[in-house]
N, C-alpha and C positions, 0 to 999 in steps of 0.2 A: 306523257309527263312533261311539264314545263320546268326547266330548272334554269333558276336567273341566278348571276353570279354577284359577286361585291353585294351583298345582300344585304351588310350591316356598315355598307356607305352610304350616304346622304341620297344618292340618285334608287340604290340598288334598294336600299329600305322604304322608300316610297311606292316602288314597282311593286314590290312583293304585299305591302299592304292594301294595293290596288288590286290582286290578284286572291287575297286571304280566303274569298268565299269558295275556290276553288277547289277537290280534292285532287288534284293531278299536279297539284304545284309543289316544288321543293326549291328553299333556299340554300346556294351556296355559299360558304364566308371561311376565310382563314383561320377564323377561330370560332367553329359553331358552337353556340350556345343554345339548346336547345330549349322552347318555350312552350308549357301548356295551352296556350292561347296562338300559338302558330302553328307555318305547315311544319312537316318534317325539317331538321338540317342537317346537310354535310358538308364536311371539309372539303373545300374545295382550293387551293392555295396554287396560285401562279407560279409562286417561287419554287412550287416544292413540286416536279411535274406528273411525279410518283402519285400524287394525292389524285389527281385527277380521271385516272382510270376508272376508279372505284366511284368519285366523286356522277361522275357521267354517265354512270352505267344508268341503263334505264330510260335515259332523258329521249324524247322525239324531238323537240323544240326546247333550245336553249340560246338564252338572250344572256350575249356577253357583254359585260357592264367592263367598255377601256377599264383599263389598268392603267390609268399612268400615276402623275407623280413621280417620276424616276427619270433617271436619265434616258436617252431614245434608246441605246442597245440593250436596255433593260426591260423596256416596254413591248421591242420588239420581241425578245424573246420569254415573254409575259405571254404575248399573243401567238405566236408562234407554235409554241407548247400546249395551247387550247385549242387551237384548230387543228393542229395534229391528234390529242384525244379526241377530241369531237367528231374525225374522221374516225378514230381507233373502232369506239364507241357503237358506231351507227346512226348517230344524231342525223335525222330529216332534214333538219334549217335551221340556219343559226342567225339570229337577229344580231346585230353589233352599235352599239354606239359608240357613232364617229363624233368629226367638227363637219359643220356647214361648210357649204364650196368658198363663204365669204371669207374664211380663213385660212386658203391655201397659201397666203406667202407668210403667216405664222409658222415661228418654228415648231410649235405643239404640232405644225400639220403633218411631218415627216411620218410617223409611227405610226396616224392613221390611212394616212394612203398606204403604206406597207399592207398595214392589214386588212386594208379592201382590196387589194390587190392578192393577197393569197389567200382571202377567202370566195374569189371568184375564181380558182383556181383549184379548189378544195371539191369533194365528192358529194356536195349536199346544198341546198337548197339556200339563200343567201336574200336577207333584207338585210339594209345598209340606213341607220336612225341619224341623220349627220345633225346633230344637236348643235346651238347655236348657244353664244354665250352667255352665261350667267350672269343679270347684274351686277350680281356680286363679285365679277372678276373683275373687270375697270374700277368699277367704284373701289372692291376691298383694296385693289394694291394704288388705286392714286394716295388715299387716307395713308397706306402703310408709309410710302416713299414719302410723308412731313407735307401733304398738300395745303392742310388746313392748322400748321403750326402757326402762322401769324396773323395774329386776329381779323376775322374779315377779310379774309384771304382765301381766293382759293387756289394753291400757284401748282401747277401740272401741265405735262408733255401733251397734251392733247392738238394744242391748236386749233383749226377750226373744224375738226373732222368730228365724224360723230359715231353710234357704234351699234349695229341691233344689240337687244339683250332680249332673253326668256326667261321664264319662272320655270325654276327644275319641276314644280310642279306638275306645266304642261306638258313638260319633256317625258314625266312621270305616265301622265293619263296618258298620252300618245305610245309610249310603249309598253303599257299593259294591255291597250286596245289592241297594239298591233300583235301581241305573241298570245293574246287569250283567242286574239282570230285565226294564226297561222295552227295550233295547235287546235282547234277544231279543224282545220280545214283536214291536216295531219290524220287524227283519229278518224275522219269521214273516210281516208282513202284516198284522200285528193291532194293534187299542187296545190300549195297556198296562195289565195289572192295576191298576196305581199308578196311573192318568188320573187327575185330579181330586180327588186325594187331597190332604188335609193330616193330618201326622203330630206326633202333640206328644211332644217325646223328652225333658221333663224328667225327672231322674233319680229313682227309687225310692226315695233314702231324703234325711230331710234333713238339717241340720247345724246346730247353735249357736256361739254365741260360747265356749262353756263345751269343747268337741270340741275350736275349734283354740285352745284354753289348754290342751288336755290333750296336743295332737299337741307343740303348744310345749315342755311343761315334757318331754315325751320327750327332743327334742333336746337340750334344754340342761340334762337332768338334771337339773333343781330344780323345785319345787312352783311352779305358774303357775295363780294365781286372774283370775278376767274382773271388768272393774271398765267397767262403761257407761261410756262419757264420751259428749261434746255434738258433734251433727254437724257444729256450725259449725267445730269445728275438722279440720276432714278440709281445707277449702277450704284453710288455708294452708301448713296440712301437705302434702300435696300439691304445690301449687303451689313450695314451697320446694325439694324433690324437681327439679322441672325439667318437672313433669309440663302436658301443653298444657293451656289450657284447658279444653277440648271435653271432654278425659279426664276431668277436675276434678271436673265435671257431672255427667257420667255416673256417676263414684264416686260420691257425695253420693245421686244418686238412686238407684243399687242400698241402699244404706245405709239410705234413707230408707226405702226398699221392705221389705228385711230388717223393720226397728224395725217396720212396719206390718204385718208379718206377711200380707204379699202373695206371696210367691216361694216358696212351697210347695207345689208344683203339686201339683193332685188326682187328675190323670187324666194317665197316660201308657203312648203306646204304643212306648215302649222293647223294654219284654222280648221281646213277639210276632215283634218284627222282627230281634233280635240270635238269637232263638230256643236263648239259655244262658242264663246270669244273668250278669245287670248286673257291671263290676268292683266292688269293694269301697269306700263310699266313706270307711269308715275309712285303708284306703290312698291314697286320692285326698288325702284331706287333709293326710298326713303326707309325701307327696309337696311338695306344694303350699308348706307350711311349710319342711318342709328349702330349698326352692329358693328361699324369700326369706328364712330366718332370718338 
């Protein structure tokens, strides 16, 4: 049995609909809603660790969809409490979606090196998905932090760095391939191809600040030049927004990352695994911006 977690998040609701034709699949989510047209669902809830005994029982292969959004002591003990069931359990292998190596001086990166780290440390079998950023995370929080408030403007901490980005989509296809393979390999009797693996899924191409002024002035039909401004102002920009703290941080240092020309990953095994090509990330961005212009 497969059972993928965050099922009725954004990433974990594409996996599972990647996997629907399957009878061995179950969704986990916090608050299952059970559907005549899907697989089975059970409560599976991070915060609750109680839920999880029950939630795992059965499972061979289960693909855990991060938990973050929360502070790091919370994420860590989000993941913590899964690998522990998942040991309880009997779980074969557990596929995990990390961040790409391009984002280890991000602070999002702490919570997931933790927990590549105790789950290669764990009693079962261990693929590592290190997913690589969403356009939608540069693009949505430069838009958030007031980049495109002054006409034909597009004034952001970037500088001259630039950033991979992926379609959660591919991230999508790449881990239904990889847990619909690990879980035959599983039912065969066998080590899974994937045992041991870590995969880096930063996206093929990358992106500047001068791309989303061009996807910008699309929308808004008027010329949009990129004007660097000062990172410190992200902090109250943001927080003005409504945005937590935690979030605050984390924009400031993808930001920071960007300007330093750190988040351009060099090495990825994307393509091999999607086995088409990458979506487009001219489109990704212009996606990205229509949804926060």
């Amino acid at each position: 049995m497969i059972l993928v977690t965050g099922a009725s998040g954004a990433l974990g609701k594409l996996v599972v609909g990647r996997l629907a034709g399957r009878d061995d699949l179950v969704a986990g989510t916090r608050s299952p809603e059970p559907s005549p047209a899907g697989p089975p669902v059970r409560r599976v809830d991070f915060d609750d660790p109680a839920s999880l005994a029950g939630g795992f029982a059965g499972a061979r292969t289960l693909l855990i969809i991060s938990a973050g959004y929360a502070e790091d002591d919370v994420v860590i003990a989000r993941h913590g409490a899964a690998i522990e069931a998942a040991s309880t359990a009997g779980v074969k292998h557990v596929i995990y979606t990390s961040l790409a190596g391009s984002g280890d001086h991000l602070t999002i990166a702490l919570p997931h090196r933790w927990t590549e780290a105790a789950l290669a440390a764990a009693p079962f079998d261990t693929t590592v998905l290190r997913n690589g950023l969403y356009a939608e995370a540069p693009v949505g929080l430069t838009m958030a932090a007031g980049a495109g408030a002054v006409p034909g403007v597009l004034a952001a901490p970037w500088g001259r760095g630039r950033v991979s980005v992926v379609a959660r989509e591919d991230l999508a296809d790449v881990a239904a391939r990889v847990a619909a393979e690990v879980q035959d390999d599983v039912a065969a009797g066998r080590r899974s191809r994937h045992a041991g693996r870590t995969y880096e899924l930063d996206g093929v191409e990358t992106i500047g600040a001068e791309d989303v002024a061009a996807a910008l002035a699309d929308v808004r039909g008027v010329p949009v030049s990129y004007r660097p401004s000062p990172l410190g102002a992200v902090w109250a920009a943001l927080a003005a927004k409504g945005v937590p703290p935690y979030q605050v941080a984390h924009a400031v240092s993808m930001f920071a990352n960007i300007g330093a020309g750190l988040l351009a990953g060099e090495r990825t095994d994307l393509p091999g695994l999607l086995g088409v090509a990458p979506r487009q990330v001219r489109d990704l961005v212009a996606g990205a911006v229509r949804a926060s212009a």
